[in-house]
KEVEX-796631 format. One record per atom (N, C-alpha, C): y, z, x. Coordinates in pm, whole numbers, padded with zeros to 5 digits, always signed. Atoms other than C-alpha are relative to their C-alpha. Last residue first. Example, Ala and Ser with C-alpha at 12.3 -4.5 7.8 and 13.67 -1.06 7.14 Angstrom:
# KEVEX-796631
-00119-00006-00082-00106+00714+01367+00109+00073-00077-00119+00000+00089-00450+00780+01230+00120+00000+00090
END
This chain:
# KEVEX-796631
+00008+00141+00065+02549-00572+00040+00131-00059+00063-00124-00051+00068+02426-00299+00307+00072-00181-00075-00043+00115+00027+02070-00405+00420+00131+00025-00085-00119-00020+00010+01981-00108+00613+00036-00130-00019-00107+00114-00033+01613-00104+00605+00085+00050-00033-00112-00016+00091+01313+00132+00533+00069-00089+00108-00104+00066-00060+00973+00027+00566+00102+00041-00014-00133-00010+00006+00680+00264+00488+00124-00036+00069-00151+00044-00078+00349+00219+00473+00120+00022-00073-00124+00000+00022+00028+00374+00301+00072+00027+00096-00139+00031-00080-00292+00303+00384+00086-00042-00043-00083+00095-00044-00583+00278+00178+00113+00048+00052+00022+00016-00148-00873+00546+00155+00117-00120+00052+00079+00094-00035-00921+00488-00242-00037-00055+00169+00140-00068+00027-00843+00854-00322-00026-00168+00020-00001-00112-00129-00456+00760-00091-00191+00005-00065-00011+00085-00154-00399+00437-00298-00075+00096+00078+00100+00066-00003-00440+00636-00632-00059-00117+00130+00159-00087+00027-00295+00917-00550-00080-00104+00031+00046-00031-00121+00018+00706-00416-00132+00034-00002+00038+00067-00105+00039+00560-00727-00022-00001+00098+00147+00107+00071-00001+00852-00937-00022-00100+00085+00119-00084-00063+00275+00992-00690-00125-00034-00011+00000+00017-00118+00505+00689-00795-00103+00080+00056+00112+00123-00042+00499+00772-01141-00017-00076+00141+00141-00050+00048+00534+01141-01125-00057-00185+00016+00103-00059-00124+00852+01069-00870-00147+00022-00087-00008+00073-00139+01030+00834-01078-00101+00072+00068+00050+00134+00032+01009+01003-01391-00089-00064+00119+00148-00067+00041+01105+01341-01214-00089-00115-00032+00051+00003-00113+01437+01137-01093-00187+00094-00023+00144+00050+00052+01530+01041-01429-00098-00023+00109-00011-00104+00096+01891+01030-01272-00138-00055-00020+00076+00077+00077+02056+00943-00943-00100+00043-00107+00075-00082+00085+02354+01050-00773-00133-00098-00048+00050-00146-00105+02632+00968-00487-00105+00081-00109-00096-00032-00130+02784+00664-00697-00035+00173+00040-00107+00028-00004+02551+00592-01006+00082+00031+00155-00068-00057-00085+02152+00555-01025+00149-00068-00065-00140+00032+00026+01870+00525-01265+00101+00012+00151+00016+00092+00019+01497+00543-01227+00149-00049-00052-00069-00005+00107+01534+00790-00968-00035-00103-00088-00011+00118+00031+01404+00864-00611+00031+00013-00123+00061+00001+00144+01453+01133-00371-00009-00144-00081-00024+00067+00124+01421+01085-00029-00075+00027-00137+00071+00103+00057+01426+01328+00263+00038-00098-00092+00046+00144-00069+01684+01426+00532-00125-00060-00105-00055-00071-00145+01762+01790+00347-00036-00097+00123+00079+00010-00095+01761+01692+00003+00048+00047+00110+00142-00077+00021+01886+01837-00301-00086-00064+00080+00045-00155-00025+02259+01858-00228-00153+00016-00018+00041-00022-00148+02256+01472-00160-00048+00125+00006-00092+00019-00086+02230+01424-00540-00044+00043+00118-00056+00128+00027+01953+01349-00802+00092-00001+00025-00182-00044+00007+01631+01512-00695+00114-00082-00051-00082-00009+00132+01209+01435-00736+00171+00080+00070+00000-00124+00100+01034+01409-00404+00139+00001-00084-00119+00090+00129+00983+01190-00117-00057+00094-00083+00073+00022+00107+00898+01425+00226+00102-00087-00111-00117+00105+00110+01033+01487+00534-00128-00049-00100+00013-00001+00114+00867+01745+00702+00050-00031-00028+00135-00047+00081+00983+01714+01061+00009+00045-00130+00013-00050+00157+01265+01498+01151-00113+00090+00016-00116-00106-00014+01402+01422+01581-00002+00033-00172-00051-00029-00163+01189+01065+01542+00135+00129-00072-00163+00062+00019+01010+01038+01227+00087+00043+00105-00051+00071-00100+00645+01054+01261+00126-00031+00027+00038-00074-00094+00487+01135+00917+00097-00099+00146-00044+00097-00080+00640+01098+00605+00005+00037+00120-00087-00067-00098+00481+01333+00349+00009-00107+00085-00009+00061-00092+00418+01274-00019+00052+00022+00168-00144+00096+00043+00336+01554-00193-00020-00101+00126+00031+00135-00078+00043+01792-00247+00117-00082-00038+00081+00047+00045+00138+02205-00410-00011-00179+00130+00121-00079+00002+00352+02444-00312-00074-00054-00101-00066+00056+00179+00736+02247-00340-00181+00076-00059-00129+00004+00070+00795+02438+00038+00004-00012-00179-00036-00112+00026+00458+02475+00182+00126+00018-00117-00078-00017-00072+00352+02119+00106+00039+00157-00036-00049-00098+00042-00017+02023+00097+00153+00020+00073+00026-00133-00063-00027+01674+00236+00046+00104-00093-00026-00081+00122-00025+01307+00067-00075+00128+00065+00204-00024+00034-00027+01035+00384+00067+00130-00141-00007-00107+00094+00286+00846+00461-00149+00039-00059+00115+00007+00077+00313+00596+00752+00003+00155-00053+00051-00129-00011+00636+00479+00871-00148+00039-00046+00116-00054+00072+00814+00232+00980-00073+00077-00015+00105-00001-00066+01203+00219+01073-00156-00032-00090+00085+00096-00003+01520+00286+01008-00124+00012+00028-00050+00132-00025+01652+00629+01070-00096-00144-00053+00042+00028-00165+01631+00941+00895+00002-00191+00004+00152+00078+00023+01892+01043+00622-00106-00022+00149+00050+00141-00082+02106+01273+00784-00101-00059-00042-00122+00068+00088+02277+01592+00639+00005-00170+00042-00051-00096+00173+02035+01915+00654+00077-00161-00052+00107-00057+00129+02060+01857+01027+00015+00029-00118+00002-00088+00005+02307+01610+01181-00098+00124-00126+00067-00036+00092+02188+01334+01363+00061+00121-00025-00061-00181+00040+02303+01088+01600-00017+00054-00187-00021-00104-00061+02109+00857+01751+00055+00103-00037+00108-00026-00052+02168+00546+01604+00039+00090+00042+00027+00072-00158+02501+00589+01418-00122+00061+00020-00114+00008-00057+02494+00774+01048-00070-00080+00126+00048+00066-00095+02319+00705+00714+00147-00002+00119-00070+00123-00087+02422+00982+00506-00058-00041+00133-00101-00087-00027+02166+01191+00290+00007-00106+00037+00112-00049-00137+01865+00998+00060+00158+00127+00084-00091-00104-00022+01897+00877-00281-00015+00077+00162+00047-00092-00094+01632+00569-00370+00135+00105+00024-00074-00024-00101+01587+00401-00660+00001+00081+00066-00093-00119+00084+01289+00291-00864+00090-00010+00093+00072-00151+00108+01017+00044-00869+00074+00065-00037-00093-00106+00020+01107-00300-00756-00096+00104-00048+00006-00033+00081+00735-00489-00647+00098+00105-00061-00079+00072+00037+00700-00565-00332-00006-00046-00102+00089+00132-00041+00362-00404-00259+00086-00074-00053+00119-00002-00057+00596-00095-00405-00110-00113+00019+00170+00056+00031+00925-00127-00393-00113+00039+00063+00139-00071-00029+01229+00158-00393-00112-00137-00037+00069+00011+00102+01612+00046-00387-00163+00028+00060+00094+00179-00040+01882+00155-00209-00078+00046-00129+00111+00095+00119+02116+00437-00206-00030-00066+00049+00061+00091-00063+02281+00705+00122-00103-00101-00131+00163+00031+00023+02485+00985+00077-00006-00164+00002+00071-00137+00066+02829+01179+00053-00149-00081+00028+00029-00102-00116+03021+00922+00299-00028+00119-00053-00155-00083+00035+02926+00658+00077-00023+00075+00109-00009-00091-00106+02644+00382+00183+00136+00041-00070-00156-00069+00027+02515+00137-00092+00000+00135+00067-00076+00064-00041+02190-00081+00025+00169+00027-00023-00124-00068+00023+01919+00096+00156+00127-00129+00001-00097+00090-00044+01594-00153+00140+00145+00144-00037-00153-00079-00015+01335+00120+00104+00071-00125+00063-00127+00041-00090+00998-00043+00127+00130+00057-00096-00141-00017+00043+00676+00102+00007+00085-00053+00098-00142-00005-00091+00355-00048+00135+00095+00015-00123-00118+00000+00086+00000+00000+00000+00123+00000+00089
END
């Protein structure tokens, strides 16, 4: 399975795009601000470009199995998970099936059906990817 994250509206509160799966729109994305390679500030930095591979781990924090995004240079535990401003992540992504300027709504939606799909990728042993981009319009 592959998700891709095309990010494509940057404020200086946070970070949108859009969410496919096997290229296929799905939902939107919410994340913190995308800043210069290299620099990062905690709590307030999406993470960078890149690919990724996401497996479904117990998480201490939401205390139960979630998506987790492994490998992210200068991140640990980044996870996608239900929110619908910057204040409710801390470098991960939430997702939505709506969005407006620094928010996004029907974010529970979003994340139950997306998980199902992960489930079902993850109990069949397939491999899940993760592209994200900076395609600003």
């Amino acid at each position: 399975m592959i998700l891709e994250i095309k990010r494509h509206w940057f404020t200086p509160k946070s970070t949108s795009g859009i969410i496919n799966v096997d290229g296929v729109w799905f939902a939107f994305s919410l994340e913190d601000v995308a800043r210069a390679a290299g620099v990062k500030i905690t709590g307030e930095t999406c993470i960078p470009p890149g690919e990724y591979k996401v497996v479904l781990d117990y998480s201490n924090r939401f205390q139960r199995i979630m998506p987790h995004i492994l490998d992210v240079p200068r991140f640990l535990g980044v996870r996608i998970h239900a929110g619908n401003t910057e204040l409710d992540t801390s470098g991960c992504i939430l997702l939505g099936c709506e969005r407006g300027p620094d928010a996004i709504w029907r974010s529970k939606d979003a994340f139950n059906a997306l998980f199902d799909l992960l489930k079902a990728a993850s109990d069949k042993g397939d491999t899940i990817n993760l592209i994200i981009t900076n395609e600003p319009f």
